[in-house]
Predicted model as a PDB file, atoms N, CA, C, CB and O in Angstrom, pLDDT in the B-factor column:
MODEL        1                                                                  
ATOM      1  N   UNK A   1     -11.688 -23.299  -8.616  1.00 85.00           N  
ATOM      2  CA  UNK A   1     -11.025 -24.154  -7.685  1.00 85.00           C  
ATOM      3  C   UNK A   1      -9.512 -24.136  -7.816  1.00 85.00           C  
ATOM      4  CB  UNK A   1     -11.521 -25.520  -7.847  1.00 85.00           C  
ATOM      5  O   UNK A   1      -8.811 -24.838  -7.087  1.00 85.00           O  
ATOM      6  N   UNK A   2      -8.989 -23.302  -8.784  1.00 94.00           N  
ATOM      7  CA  UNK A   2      -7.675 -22.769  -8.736  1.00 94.00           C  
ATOM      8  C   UNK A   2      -6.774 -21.785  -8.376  1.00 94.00           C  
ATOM      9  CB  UNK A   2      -7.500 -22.748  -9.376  1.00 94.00           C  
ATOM     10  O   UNK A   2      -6.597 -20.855  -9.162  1.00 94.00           O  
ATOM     11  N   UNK A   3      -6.146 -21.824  -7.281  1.00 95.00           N  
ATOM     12  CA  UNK A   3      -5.677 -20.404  -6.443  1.00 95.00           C  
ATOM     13  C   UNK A   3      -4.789 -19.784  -7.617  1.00 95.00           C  
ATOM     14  CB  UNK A   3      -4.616 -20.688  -4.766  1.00 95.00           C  
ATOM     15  O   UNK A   3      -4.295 -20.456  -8.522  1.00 95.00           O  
ATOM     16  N   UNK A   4      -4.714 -18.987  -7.531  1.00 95.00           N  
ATOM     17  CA  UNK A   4      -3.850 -17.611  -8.123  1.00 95.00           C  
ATOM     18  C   UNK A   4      -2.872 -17.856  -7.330  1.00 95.00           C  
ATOM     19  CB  UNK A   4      -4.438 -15.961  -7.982  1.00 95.00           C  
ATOM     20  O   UNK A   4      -3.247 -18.044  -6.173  1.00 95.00           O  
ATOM     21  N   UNK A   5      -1.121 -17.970  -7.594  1.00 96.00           N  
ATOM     22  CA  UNK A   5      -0.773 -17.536  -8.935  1.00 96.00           C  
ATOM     23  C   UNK A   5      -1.047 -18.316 -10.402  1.00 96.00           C  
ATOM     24  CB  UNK A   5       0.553 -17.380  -8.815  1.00 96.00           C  
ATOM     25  O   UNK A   5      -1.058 -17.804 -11.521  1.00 96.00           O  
ATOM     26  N   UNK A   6      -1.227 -19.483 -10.092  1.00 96.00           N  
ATOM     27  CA  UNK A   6      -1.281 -20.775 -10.927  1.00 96.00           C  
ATOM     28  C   UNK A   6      -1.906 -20.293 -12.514  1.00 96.00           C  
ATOM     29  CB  UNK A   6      -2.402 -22.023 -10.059  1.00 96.00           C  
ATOM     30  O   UNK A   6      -2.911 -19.584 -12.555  1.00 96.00           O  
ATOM     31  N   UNK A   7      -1.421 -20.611 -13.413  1.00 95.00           N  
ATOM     32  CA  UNK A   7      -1.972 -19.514 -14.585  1.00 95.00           C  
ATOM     33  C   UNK A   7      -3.168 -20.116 -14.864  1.00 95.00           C  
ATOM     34  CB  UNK A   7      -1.047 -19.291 -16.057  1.00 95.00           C  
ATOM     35  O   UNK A   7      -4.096 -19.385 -15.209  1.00 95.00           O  
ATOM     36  N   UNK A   8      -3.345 -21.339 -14.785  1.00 96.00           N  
ATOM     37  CA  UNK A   8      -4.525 -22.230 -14.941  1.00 96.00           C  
ATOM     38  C   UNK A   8      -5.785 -21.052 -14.557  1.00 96.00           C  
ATOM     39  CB  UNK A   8      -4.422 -23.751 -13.772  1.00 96.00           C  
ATOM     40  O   UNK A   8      -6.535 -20.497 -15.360  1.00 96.00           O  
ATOM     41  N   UNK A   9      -5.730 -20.879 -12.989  1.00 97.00           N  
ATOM     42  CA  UNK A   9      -6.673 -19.432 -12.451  1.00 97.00           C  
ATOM     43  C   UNK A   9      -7.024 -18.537 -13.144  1.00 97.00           C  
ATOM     44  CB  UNK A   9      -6.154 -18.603 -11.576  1.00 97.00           C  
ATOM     45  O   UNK A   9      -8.209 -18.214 -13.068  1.00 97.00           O  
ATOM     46  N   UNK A  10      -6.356 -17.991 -13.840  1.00 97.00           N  
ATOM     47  CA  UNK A  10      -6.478 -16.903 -14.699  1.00 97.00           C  
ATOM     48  C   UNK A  10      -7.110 -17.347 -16.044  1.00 97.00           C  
ATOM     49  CB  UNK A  10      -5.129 -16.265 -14.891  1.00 97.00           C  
ATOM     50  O   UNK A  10      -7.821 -16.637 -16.754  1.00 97.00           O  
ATOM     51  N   UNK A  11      -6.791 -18.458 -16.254  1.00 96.00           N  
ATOM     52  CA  UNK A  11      -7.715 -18.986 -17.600  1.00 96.00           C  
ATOM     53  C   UNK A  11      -8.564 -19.577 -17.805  1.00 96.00           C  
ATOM     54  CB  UNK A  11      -7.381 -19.521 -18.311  1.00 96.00           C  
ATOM     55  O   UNK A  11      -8.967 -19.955 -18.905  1.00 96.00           O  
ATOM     56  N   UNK A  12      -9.197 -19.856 -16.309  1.00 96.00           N  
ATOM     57  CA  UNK A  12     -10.456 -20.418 -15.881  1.00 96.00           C  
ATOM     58  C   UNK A  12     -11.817 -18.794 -15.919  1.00 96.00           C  
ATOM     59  CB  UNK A  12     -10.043 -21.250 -13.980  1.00 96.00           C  
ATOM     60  O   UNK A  12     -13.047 -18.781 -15.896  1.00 96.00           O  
ATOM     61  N   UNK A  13     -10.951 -17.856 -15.972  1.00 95.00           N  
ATOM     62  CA  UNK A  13     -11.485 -16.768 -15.775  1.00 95.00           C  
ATOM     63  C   UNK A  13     -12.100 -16.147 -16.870  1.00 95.00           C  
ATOM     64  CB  UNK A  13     -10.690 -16.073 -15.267  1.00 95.00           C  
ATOM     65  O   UNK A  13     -13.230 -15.661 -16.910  1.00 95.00           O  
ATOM     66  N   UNK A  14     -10.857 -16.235 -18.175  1.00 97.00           N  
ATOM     67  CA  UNK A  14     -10.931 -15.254 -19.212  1.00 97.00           C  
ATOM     68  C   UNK A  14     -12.113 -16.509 -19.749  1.00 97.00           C  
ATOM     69  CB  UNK A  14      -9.268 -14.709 -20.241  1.00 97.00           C  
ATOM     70  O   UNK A  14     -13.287 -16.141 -19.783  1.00 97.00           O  
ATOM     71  N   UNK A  15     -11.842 -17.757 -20.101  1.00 96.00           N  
ATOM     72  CA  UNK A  15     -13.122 -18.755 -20.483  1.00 96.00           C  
ATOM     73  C   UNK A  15     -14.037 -18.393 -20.097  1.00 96.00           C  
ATOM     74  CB  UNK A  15     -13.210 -20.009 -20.107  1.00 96.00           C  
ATOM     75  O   UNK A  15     -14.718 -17.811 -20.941  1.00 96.00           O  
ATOM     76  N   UNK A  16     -14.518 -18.461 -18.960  1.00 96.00           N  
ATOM     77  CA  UNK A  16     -15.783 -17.715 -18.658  1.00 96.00           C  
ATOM     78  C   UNK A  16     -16.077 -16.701 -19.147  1.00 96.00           C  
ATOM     79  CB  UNK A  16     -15.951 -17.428 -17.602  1.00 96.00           C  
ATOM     80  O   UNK A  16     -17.238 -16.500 -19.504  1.00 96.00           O  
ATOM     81  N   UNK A  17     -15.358 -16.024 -19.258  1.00 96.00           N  
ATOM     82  CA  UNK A  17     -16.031 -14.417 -19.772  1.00 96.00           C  
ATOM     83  C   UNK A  17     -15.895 -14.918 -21.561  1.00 96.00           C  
ATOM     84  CB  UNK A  17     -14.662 -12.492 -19.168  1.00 96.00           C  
ATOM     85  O   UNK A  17     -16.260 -14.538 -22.673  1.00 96.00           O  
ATOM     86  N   UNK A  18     -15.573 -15.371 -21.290  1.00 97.00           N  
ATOM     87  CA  UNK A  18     -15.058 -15.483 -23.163  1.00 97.00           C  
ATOM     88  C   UNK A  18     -14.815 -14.394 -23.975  1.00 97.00           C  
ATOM     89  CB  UNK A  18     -16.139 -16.114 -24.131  1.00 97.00           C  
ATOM     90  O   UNK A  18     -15.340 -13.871 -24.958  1.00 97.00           O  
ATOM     91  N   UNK A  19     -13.555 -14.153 -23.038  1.00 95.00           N  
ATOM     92  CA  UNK A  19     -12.549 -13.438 -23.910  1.00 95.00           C  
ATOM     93  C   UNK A  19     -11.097 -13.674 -23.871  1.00 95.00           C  
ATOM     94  CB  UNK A  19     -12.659 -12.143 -23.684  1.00 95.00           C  
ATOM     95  O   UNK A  19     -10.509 -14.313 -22.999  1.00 95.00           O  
ATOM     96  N   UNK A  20     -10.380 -12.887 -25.273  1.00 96.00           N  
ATOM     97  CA  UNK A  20      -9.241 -13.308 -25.270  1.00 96.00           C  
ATOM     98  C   UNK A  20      -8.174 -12.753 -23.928  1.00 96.00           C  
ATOM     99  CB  UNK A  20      -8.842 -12.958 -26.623  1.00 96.00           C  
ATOM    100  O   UNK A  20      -8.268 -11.641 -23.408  1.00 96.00           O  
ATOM    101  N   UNK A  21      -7.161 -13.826 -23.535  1.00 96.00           N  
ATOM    102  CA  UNK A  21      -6.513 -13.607 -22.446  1.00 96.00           C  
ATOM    103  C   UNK A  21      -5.138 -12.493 -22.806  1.00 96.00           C  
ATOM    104  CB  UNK A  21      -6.136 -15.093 -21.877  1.00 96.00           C  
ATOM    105  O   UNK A  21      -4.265 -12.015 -22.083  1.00 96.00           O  
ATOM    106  N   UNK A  22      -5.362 -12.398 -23.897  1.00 95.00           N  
ATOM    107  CA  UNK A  22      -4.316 -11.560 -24.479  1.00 95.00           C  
ATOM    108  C   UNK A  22      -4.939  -9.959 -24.279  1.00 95.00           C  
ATOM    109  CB  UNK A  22      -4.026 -12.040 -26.197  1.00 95.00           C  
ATOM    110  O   UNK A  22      -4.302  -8.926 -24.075  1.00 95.00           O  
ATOM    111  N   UNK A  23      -6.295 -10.137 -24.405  1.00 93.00           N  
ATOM    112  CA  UNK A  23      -7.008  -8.744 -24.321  1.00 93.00           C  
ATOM    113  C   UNK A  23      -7.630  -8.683 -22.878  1.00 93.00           C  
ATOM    114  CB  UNK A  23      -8.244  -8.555 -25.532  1.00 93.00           C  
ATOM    115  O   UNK A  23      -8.806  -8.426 -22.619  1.00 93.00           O  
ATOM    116  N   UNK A  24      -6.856  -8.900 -22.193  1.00 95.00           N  
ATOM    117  CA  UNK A  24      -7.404  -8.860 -20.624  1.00 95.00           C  
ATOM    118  C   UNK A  24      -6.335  -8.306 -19.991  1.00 95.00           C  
ATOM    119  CB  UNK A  24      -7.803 -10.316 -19.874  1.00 95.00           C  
ATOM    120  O   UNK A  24      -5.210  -8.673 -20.331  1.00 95.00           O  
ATOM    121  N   UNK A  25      -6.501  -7.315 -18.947  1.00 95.00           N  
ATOM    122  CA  UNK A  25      -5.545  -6.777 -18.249  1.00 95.00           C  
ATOM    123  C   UNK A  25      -5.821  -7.131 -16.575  1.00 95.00           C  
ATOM    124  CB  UNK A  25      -5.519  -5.236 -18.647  1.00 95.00           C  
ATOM    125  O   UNK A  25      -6.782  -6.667 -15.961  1.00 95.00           O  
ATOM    126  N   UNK A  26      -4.734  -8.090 -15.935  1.00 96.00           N  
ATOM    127  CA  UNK A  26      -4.927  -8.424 -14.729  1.00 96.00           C  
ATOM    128  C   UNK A  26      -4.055  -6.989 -13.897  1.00 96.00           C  
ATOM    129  CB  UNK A  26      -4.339 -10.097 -14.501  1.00 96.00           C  
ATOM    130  O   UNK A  26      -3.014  -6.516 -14.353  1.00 96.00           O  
ATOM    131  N   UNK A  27      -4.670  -6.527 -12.757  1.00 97.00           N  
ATOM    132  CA  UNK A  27      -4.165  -5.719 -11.746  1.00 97.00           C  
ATOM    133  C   UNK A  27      -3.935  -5.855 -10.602  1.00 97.00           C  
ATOM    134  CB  UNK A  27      -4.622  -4.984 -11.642  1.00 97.00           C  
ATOM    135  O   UNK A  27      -4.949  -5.657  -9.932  1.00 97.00           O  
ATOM    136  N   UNK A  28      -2.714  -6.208  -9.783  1.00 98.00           N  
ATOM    137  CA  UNK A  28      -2.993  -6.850  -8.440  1.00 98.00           C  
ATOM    138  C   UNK A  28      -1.402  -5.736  -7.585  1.00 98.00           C  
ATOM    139  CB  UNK A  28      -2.819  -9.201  -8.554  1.00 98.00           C  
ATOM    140  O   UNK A  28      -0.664  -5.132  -8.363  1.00 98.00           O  
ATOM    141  N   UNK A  29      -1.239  -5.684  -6.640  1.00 97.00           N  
ATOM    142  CA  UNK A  29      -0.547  -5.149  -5.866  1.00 97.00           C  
ATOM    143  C   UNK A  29       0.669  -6.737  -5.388  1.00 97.00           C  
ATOM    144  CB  UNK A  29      -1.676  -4.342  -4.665  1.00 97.00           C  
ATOM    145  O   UNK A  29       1.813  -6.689  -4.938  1.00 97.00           O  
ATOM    146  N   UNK A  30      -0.139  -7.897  -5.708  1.00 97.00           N  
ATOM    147  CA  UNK A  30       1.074  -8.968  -5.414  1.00 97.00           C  
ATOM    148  C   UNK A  30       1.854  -9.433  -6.559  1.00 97.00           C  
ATOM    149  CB  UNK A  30       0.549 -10.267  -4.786  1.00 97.00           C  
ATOM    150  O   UNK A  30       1.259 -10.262  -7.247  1.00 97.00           O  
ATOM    151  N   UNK A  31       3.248  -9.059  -7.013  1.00 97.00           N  
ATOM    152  CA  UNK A  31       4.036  -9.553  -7.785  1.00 97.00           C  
ATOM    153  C   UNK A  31       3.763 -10.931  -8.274  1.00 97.00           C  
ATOM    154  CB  UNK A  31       5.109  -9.436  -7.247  1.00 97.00           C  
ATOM    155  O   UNK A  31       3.455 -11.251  -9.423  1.00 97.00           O  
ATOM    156  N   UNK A  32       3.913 -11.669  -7.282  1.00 97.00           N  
ATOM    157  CA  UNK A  32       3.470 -13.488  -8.030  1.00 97.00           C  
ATOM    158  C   UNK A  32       2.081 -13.842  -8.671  1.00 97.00           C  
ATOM    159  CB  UNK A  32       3.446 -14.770  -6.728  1.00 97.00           C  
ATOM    160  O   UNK A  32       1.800 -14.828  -9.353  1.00 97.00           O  
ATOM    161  N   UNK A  33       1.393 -12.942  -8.337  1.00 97.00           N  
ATOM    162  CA  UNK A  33       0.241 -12.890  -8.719  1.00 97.00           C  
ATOM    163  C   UNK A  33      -0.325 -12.879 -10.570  1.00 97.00           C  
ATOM    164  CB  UNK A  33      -0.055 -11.749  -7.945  1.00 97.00           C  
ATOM    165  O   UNK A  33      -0.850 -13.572 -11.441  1.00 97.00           O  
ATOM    166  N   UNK A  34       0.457 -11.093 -10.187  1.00 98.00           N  
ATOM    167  CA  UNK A  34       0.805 -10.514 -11.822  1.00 98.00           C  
ATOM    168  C   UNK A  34       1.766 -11.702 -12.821  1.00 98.00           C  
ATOM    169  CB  UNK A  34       1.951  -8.829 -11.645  1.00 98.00           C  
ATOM    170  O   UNK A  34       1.479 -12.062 -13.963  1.00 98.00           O  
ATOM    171  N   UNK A  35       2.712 -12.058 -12.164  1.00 97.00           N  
ATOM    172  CA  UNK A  35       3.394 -13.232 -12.910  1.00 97.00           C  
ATOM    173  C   UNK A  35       2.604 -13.958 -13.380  1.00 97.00           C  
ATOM    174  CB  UNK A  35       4.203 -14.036 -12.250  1.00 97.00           C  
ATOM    175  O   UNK A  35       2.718 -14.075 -14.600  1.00 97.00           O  
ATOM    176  N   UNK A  36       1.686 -14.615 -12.843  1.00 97.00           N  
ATOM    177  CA  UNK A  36       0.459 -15.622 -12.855  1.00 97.00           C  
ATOM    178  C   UNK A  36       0.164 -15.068 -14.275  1.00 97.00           C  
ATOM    179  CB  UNK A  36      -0.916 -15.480 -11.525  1.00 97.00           C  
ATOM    180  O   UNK A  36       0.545 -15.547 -15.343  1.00 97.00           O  
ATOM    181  N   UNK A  37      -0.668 -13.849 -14.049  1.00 97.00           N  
ATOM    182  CA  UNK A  37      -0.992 -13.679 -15.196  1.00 97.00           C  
ATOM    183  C   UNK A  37      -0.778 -13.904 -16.022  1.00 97.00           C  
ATOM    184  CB  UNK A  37      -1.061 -13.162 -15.422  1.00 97.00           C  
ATOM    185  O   UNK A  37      -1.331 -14.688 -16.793  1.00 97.00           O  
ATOM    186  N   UNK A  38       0.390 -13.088 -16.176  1.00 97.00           N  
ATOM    187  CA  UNK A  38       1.408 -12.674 -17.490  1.00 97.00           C  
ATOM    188  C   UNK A  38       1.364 -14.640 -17.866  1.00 97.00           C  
ATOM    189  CB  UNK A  38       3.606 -11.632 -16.878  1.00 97.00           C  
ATOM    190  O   UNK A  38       0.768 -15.271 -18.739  1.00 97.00           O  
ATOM    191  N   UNK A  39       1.915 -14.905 -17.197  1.00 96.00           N  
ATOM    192  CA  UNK A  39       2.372 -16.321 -17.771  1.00 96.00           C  
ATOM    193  C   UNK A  39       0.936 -17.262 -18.243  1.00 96.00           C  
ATOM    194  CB  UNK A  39       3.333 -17.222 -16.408  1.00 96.00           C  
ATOM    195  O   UNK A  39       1.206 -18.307 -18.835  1.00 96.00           O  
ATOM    196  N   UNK A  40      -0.507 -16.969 -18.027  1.00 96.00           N  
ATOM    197  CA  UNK A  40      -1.253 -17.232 -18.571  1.00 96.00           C  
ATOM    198  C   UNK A  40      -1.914 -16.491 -19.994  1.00 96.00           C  
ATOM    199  CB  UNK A  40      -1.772 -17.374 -17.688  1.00 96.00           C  
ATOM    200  O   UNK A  40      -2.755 -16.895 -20.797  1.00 96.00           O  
ATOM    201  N   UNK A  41      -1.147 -15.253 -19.909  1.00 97.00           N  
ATOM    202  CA  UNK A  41      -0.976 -14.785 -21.376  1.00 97.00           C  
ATOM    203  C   UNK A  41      -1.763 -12.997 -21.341  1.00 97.00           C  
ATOM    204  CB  UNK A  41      -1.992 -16.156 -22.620  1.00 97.00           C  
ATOM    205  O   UNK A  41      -1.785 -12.108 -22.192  1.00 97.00           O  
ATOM    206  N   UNK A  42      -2.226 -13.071 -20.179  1.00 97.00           N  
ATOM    207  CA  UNK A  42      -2.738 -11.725 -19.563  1.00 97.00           C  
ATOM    208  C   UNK A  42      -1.625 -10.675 -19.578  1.00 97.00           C  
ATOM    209  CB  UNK A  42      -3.241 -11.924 -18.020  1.00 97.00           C  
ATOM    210  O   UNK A  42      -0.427 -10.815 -19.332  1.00 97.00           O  
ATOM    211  N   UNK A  43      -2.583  -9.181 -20.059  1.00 97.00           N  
ATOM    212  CA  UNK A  43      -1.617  -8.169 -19.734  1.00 97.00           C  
ATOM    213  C   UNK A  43      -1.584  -7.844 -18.007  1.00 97.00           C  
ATOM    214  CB  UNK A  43      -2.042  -6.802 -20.648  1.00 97.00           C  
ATOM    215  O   UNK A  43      -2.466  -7.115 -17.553  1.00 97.00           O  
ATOM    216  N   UNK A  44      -0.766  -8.290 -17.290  1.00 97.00           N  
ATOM    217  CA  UNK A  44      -0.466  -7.789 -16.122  1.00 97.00           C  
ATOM    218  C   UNK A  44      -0.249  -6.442 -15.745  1.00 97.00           C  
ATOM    219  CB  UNK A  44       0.394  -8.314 -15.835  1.00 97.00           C  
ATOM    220  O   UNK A  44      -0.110  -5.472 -16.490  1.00 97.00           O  
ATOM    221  N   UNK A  45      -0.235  -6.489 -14.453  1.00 97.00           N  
ATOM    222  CA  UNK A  45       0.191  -4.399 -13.983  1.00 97.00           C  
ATOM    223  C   UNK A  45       0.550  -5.008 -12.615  1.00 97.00           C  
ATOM    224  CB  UNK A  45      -1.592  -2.641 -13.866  1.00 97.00           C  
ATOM    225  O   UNK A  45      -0.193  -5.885 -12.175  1.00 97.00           O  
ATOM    226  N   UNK A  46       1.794  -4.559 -11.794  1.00 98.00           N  
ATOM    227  CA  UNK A  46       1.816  -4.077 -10.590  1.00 98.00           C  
ATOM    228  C   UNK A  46       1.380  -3.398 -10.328  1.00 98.00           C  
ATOM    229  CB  UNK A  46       2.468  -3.861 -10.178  1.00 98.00           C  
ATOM    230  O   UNK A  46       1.523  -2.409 -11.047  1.00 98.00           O  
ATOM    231  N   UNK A  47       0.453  -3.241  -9.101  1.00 98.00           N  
ATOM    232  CA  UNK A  47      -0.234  -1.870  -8.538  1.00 98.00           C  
ATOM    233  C   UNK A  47       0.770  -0.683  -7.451  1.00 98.00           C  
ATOM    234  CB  UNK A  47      -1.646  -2.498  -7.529  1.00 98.00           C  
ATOM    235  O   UNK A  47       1.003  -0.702  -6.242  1.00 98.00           O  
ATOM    236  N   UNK A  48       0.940  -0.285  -7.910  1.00 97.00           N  
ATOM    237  CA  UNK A  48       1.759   0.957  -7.300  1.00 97.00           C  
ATOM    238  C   UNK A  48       1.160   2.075  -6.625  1.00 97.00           C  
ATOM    239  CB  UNK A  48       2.458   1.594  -8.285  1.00 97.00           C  
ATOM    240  O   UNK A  48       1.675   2.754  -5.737  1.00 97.00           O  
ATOM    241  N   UNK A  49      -0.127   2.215  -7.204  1.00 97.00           N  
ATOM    242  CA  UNK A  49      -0.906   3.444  -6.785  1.00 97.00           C  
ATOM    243  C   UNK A  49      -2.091   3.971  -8.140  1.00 97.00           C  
ATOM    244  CB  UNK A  49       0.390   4.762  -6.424  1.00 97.00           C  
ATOM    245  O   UNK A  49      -2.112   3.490  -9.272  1.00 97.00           O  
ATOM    246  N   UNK A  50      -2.832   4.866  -7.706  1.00 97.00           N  
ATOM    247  CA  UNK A  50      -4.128   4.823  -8.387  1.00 97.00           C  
ATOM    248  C   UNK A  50      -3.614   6.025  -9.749  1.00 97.00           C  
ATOM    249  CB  UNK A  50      -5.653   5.381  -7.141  1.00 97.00           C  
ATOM    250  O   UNK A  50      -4.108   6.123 -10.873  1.00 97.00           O  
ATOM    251  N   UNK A  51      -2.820   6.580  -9.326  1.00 97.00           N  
ATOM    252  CA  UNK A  51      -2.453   7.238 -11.004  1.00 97.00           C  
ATOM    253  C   UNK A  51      -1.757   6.817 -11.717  1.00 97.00           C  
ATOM    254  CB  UNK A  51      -1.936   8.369 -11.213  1.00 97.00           C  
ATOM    255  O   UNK A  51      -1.603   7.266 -12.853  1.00 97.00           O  
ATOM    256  N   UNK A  52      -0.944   5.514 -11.084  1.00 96.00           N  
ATOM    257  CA  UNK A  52       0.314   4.990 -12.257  1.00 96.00           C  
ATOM    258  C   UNK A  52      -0.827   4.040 -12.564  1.00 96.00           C  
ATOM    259  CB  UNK A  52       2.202   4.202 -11.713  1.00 96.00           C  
ATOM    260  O   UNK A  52      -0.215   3.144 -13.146  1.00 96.00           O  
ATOM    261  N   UNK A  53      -2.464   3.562 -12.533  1.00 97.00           N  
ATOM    262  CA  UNK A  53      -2.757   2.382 -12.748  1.00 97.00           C  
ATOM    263  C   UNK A  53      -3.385   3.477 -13.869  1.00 97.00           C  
ATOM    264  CB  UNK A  53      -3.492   1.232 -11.645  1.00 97.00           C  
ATOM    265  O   UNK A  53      -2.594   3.643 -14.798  1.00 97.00           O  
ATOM    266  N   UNK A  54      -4.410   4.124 -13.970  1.00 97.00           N  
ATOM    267  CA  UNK A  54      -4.831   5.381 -14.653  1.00 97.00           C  
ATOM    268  C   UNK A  54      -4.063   5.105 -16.146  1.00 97.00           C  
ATOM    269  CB  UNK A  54      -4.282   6.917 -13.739  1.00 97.00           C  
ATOM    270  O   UNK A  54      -4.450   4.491 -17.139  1.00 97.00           O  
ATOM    271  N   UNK A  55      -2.679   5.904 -15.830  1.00 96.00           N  
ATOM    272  CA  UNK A  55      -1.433   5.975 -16.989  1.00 96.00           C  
ATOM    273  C   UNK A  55      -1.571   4.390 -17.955  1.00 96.00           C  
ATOM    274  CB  UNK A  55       0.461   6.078 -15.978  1.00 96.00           C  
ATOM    275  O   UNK A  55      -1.299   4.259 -19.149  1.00 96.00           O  
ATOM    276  N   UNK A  56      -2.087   3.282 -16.973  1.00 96.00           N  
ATOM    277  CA  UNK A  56      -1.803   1.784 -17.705  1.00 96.00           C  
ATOM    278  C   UNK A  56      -2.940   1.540 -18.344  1.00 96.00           C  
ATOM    279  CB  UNK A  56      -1.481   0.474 -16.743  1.00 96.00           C  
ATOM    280  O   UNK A  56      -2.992   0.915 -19.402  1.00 96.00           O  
ATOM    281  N   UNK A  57      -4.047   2.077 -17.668  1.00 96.00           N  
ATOM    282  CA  UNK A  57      -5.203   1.799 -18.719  1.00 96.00           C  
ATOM    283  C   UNK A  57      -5.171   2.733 -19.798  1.00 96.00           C  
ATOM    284  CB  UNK A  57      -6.624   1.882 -18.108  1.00 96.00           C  
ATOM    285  O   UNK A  57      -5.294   2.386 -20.972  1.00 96.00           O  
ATOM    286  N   UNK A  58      -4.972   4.174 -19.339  1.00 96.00           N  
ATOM    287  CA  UNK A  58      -4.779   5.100 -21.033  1.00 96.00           C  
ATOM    288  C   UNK A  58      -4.337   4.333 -21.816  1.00 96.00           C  
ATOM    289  CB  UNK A  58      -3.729   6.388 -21.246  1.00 96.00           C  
ATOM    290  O   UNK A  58      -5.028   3.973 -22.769  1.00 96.00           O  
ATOM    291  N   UNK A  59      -3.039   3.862 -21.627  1.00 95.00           N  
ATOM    292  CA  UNK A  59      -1.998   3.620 -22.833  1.00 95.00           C  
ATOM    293  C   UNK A  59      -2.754   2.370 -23.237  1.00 95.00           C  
ATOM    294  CB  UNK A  59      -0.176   3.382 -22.434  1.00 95.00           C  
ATOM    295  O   UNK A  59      -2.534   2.140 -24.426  1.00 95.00           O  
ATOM    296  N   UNK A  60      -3.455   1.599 -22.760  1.00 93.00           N  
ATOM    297  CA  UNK A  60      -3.907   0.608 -23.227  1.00 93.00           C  
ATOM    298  C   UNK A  60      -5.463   0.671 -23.756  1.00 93.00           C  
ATOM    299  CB  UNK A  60      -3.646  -0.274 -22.289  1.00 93.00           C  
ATOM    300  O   UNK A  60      -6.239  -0.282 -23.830  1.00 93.00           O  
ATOM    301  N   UNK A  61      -5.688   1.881 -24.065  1.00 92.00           N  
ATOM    302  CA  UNK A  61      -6.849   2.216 -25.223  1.00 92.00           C  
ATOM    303  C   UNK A  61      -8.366   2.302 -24.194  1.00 92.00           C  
ATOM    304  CB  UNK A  61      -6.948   0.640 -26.675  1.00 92.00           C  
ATOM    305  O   UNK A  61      -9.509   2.468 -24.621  1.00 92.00           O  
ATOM    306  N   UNK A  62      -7.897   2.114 -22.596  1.00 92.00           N  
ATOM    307  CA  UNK A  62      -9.134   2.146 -21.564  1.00 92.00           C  
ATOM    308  C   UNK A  62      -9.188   3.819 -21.027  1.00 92.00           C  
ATOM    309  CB  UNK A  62      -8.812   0.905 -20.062  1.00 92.00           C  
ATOM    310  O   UNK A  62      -8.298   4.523 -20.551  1.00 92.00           O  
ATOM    311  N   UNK A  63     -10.801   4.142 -21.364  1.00 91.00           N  
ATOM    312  CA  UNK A  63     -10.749   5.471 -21.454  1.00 91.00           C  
ATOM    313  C   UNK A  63     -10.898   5.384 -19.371  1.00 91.00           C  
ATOM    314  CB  UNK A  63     -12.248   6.327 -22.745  1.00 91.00           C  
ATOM    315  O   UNK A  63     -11.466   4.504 -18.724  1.00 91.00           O  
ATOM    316  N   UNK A  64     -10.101   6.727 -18.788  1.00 87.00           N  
ATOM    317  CA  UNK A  64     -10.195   6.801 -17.259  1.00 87.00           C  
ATOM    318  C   UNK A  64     -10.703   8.117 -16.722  1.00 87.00           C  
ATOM    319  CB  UNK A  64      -8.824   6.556 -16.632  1.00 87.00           C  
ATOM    320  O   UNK A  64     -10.817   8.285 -15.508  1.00 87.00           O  
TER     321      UNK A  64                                                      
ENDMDL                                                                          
END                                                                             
């Protein structure tokens, strides 16, 4: 019942899954969005396109 960007949203999320929000990577194409994240403690990504997202999961130990 919490819209995104609101970080609250994002931590209504990782609770559920029960995991850490630090080990979660949010991906969205809307800037305020990703902020959201980040500021709920999520690794964020701007979406730019499908090989710079690729490059963000490598480096972040997600096999692609």
């Amino acid at each position: 019942g919490v819209p995104k960007p609101l970080a609250q949203a994002y931590l209504n999320v990782v609770e559920a899954l029960g995991v850490p929000a630090a080990r979660t990577a949010f991906i969205d194409d809307h800037d305020p969005n990703v902020a959201g994240a980040v500021d709920a403690g999520l690794v964020g990504h701007l979406y730019v396109g499908l090989d710079e997202v690729r490059r963000f999961l490598a480096g972040h130990g997600v096999p692609v």
